[in-house]
C-alpha positions in Angstrom: 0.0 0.0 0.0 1.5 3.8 -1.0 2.0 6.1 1.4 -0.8 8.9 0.4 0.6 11.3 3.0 1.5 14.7 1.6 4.8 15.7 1.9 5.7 18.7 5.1 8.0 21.2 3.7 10.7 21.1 6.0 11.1 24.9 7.3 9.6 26.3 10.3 9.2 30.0 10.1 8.0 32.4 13.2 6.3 35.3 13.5 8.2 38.4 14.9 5.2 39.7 15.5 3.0 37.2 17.0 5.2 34.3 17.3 2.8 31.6 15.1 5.1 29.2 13.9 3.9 27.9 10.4 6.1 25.3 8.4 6.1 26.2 4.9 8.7 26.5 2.1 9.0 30.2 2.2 7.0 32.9 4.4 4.1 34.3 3.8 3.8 38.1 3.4 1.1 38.0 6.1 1.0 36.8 9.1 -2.1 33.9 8.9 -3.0 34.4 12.5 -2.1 37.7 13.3 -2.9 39.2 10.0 0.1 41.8 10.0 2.9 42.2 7.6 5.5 40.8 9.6 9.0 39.5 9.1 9.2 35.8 10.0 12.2 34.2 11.5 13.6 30.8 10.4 13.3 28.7 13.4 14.1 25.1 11.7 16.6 22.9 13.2 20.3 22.8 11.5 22.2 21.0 14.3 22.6 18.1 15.4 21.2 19.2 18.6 17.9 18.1 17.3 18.7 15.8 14.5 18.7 18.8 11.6 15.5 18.3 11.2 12.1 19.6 12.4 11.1 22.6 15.0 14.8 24.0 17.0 13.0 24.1 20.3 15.7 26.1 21.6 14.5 29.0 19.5 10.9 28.8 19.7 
């Protein structure tokens, strides 16, 4: 049986306004949740801390 699971992008990005985290290939010029024009912060994992992959929980 194929797995019909869609496929996650794999970068977290975070609100400077709000802090929503959303994890999408790039950011979106406004904020989903907050509904401002904010700049959004890469907060995905690159260390191996945390296995270079997924949310850095560190920065969250």
């Amino acid at each position: 049986m194929a797995d019909t699971k869609p496929l996650l992008p794999d970068t977290f990005w975070k609100c400077s306004n709000c802090g929503n985290t959303i994890q999408v290939d790039r950011p979106p010029q406004t904020c989903p949740v907050c509904g401002q024009q904010c700049q959004f912060i890469n907060v995905t994992c690159y260390t191996p801390d945390c296995g270079f992959t997924g949310l850095d929980q560190r920065l969250k």
